[in-house]
DOMAR-467074 format. One record per residue (C-alpha): y, x negated, z. Coordinates in steps of 0.05 Angstrom, whole numbers, padded with zeros to 5 digits, always signed. Each point is the difference from the previous one (the first is absolute). Example, Ala and Ser with C-alpha at 12.3 -4.5 7.8 and 13.67 -1.06 7.14 Angstrom:
-00090-00246+00156+00069-00027-00013
//
This chain:
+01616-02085+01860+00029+00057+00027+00019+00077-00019+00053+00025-00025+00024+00069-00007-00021+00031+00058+00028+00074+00026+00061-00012+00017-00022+00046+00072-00047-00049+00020+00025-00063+00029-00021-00033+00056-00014+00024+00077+00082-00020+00022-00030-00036+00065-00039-00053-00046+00068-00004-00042+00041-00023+00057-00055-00044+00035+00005-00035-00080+00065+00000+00008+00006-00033+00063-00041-00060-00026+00043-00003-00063+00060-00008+00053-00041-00057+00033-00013-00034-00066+00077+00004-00012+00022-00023+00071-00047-00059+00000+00025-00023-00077+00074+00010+00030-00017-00047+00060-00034-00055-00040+00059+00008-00056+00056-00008+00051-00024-00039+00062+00020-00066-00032+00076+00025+00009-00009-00021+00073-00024-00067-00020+00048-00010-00042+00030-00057+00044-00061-00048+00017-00011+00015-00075+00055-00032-00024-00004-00055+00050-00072-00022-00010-00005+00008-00076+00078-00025-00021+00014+00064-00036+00076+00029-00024+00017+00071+00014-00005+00015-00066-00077-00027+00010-00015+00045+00056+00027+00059-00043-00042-00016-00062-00067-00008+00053+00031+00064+00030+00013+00042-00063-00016-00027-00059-00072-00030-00001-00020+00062+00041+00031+00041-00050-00035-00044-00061-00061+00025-00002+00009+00070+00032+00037+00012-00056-00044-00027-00054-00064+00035+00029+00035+00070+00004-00010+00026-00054-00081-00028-00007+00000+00039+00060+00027+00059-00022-00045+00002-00055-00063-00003+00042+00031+00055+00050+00000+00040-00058-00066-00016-00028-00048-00024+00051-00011+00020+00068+00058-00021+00047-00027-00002+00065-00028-00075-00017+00062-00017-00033+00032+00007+00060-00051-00022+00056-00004-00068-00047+00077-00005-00002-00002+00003+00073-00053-00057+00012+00042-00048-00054+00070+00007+00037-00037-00011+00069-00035-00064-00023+00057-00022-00034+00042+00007+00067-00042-00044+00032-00003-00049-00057+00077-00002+00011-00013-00033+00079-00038-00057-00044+00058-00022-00040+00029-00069+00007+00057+00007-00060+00046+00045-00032-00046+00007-00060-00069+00016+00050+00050+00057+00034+00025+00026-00067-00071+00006-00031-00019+00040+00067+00051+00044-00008-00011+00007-00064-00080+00027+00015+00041+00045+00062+00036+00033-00056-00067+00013-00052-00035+00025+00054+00056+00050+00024+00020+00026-00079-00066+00045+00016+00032+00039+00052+00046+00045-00024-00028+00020-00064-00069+00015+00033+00027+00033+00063+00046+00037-00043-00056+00031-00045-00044+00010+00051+00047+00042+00040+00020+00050-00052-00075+00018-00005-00009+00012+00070+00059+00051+00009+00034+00049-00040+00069-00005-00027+00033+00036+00056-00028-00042+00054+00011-00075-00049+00063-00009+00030-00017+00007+00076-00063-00052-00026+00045-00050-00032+00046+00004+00064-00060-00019+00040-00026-00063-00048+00074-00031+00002-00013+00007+00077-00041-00068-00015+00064-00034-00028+00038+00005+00071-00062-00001+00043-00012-00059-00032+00070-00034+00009-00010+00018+00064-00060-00022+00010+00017-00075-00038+00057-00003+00051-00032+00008+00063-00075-00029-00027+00048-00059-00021+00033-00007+00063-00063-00004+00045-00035-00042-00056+00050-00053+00010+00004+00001+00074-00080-00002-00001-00005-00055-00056+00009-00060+00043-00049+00028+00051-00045+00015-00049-00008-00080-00023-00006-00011+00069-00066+00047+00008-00033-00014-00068+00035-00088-00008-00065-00018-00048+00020+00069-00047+00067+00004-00001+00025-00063+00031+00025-00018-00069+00038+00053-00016+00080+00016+00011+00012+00060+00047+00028+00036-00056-00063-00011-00050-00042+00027+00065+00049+00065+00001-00033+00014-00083-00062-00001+00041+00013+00052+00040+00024+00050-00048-00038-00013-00063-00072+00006+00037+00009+00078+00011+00004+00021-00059-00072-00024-00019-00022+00055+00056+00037+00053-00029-00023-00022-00079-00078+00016+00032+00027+00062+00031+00028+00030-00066-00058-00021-00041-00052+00048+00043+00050+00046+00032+00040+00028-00064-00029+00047-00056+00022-00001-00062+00045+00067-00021-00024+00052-00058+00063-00015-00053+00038+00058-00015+00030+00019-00071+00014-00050-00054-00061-00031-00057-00065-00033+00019-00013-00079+00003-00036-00005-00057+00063+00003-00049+00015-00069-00029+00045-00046+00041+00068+00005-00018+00070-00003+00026+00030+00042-00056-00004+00059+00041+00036-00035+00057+00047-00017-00053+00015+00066-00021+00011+00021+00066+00038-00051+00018+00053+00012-00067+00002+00073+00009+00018-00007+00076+00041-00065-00003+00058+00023+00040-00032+00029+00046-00050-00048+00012+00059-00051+00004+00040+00034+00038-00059+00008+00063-00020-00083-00011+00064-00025-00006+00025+00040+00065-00068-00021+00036+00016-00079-00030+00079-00004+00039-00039+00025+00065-00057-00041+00000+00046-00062-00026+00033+00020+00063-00062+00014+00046-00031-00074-00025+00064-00034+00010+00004+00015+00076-00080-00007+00009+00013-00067-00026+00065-00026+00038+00021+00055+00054-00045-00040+00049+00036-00065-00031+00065+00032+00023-00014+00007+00067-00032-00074+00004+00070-00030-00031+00051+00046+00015-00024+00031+00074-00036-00065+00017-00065+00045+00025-00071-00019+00005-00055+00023-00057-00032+00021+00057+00059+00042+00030+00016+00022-00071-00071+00027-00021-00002+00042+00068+00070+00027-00007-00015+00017-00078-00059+00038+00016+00032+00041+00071+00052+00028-00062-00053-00004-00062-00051+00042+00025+00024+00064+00028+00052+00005-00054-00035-00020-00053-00050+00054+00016+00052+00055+00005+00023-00020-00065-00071+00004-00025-00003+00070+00027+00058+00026-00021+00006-00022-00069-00060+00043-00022+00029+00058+00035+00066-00015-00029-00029+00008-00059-00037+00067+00011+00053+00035+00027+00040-00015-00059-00060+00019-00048-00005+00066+00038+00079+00006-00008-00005-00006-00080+00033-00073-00001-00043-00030-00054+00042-00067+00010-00025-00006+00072-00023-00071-00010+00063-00018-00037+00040+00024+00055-00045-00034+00050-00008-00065-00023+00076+00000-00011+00007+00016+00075-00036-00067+00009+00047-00042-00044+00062+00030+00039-00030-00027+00066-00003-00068-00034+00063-00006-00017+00022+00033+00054-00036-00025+00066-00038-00059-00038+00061-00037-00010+00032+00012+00065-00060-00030+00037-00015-00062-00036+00085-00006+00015-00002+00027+00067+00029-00049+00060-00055+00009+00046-00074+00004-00002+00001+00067+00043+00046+00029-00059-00048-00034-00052-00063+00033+00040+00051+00068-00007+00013-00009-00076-00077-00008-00007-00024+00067+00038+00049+00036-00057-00029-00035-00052-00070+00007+00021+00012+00072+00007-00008+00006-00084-00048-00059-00009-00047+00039-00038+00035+00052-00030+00007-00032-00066-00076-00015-00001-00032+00064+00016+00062+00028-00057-00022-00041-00052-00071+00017+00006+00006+00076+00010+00049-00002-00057-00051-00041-00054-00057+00048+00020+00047+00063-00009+00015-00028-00081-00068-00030-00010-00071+00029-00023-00051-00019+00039-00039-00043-00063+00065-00044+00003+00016-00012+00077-00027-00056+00018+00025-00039-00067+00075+00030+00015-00006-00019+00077-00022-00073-00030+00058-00001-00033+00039+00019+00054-00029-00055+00051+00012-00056-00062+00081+00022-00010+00015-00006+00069-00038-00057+00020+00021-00042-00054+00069+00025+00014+00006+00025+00070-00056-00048+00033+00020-00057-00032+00073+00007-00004+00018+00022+00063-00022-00063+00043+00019-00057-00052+00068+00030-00003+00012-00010+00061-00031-00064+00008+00041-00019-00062+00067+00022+00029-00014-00033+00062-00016-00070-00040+00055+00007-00045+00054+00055+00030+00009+00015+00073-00032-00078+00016+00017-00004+00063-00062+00018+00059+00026+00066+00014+00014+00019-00069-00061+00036-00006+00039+00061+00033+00052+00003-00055-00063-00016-00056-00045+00072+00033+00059+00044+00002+00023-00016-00078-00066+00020-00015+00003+00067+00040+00062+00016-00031-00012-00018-00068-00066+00031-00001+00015+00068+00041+00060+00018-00045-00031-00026-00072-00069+00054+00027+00063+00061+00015+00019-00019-00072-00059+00004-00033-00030+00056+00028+00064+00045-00008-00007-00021-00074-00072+00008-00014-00005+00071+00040+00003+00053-00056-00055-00043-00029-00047+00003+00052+00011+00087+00012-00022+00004-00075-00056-00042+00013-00021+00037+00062+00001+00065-00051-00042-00036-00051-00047-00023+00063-00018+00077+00016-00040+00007-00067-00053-00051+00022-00031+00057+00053-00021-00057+00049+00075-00016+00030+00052+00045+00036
//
């Protein structure tokens, strides 16, 4: 168990935070590349196991979206009560073997209960890293943190690009070097392999490498479970809280969407390789994802220092003005070149919302009650943005735009759609969320 309400003056040596830090980035990047690797497979997929679009978007979305939603909250509940270093470490070590479970499957329903494991494993992530960071740094410095951690979402889609890419052009080779082990197995079941087995490493690493943080502010564990605080919270900050998940929910239904079929596009539309598209993904995915990384938690500082409370509002609506901007003129664009262009734009915000929405929760929410709101947070927009964002597609391209290339028209209703409805709602919801912000002050552990 650990402490709680240590002197505010005393947190931890900075150099330790970031090394934590850069683990927790690790831990994100590698969930991101065994999440979204299988959107380069999509096509030997389909072809070896019979499945519909609308299949590949449920394996996609929804059934890794099942139970990271339903375990979110558990897991908030033991970030707040229990020590979340293993929470996390375990997380880790379920998502990775789960992964590589997914190379074993024969059938639709052996992929979807992989997936499903992918998505328990990674509901630990957020809440934990989430908690865990605010007790390593003081309020000032959260943002800049948070910026860093959402690093792991485009290192990671980086990372699943190019990993992808040289796991499929090594696949074949690698049946030919190991025929008695993996002779049995389709190149793209060897490419789950490849990705899933790292993550074991880094589940060891975690487990001996990161301390567990003194918790600052809020009641000790030994009050009786209950989510009637949450509740409470949760009623007296509903607009606000609404306002910052349902703006997070049209970006990530947008994010998951083109994790899920962007690669698809180029396949159909472009005619490119998976190998061609993985390598290409990751030349534009990594450097801009990074500088979006960056730059959204200084983005938000330099607001903060300005006075602009709403900083995240006006960030993460930043993000849902690219998408409808540049993410529906890329999945329309002529040309893969102008495609490759549309992407760098989009890329250029990939975070933003992200690194918002968790700098924005921690600003209205007392330290006792973090994890559990952050839980809440990763159910909404799984079971919403996860989940929705690659079955629509798959849906409209089964039912709407049926033709092969129709997956263009299918990605940029979505970024449309989605990147106006999150200007909407986050104009609407903003006078909320400056009240809340107010309210947040009197906690003494938030900025």
């Amino acid at each position: 168990m650990s402490n709680r309400g240590a002197d505010a003056t005393s947190w931890p040596n900075p150099r330790y935070g970031w090394f934590v830090v850069s683990l927790l980035v690790l831990a994100y990047a590698f969930g991101v590349v065994d999440r979204i690797v299988i959107g380069l497979l999509t096509q030997p997929i389909k072809a070896d196991l019979q499945l519909s679009d609308t299949e590949l978007g449920v394996i996609q979305g929804f059934a890794f979206s099942l139970f990271y939603a339903l375990f979110a909250l558990p897991v908030g509940l033991l970030v707040d009560r229990w020590q979340r270093v293993p929470v996390l470490w375990g997380g880790v070590l379920v998502w990775s073997l789960a992964t590589v479970g997914c190379g074993l499957a024969g059938t639709f329903a052996m992929l979807f209960l992989g997936r499903v494991f992918v998505g328990a494993g990674e509901a630990t992530t957020t809440p934990a890293s989430s908690s865990i960071i605010a007790d390593y740094f003081p309020p000032a410095q959260r943002a800049k943190a948070y910026g860093v951690f959402a690093m792991g979402g485009s290192v990671g889609i980086g990372i699943a690009y190019l990993l992808g890419s040289v796991a499929i052009q090594l696949a074949a080779g690698a049946r030919d070097w190991a025929p008695s082990l993996l002779g049995g197995f389709r190149e793209w079941q060897i490419v789950f392999f490849i990705v899933g087995a790292p993550g074991i490493l880094l589940a060891l690493v975690m487990a001996l490498a990161i301390r567990e943080p003194v918790r600052r502010g809020g009641a000790p564990t030994t009050e009786k479970l209950s989510l009637l605080p949450l509740w409470r919270e949760m009623r007296t900050n509903r607009l606000a809280l609404l306002t910052i998940m349902l703006g997070t929910i049209m970006n990530v239904m947008i994010v998951n969407a083109q994790l899920a079929w962007f690669p698809t596009l180029f396949f159909r539309v472009h005619e490119w390789t998976p190998a061609r598209v993985g390598s290409a993904l990751a030349l534009v995915g990594v450097p801009f994802g990074l500088f979006s990384a960056i730059t959204a938690g200084w983005a938000l500082s330099w607001l903060a220092k300005r006075g602009r409370d709403d900083g995240p509002v006006l960030v993460m609506g930043l993000q849902c003005s690219a998408w409808a901007i540049f993410g529906t003129l890329k999945c329309l664009a002529p040309t893969p070149q102008l495609a490759l262009a549309g992407h760098v734009a989009t890329s250029l915000f990939a975070t933003w919302a992200v690194t918002s929405a968790l700098t924005a929760l921690n600003q209205m929410t007392p330290n006792r009650l973090r994890g559990q709101v952050v839980a809440v947070y990763t159910l909404l927009t799984a079971f919403v943005g996860v989940a929705l964002g690659s079955v629509a597609v798959g849906v409209l391209n089964d039912y709407v735009f049926t033709d092969a290339k129709g997956v263009a028209s299918s990605l940029a209703l979505v970024c449309a759609v989605g990147g106006l409805s999150g200007i909407a709602l986050l104009t609407y919801g903003r006078g909320a969320y400056l009240k809340a912000v107010q309210r947040g002050r009197s906690f003494g552990d938030v900025s």
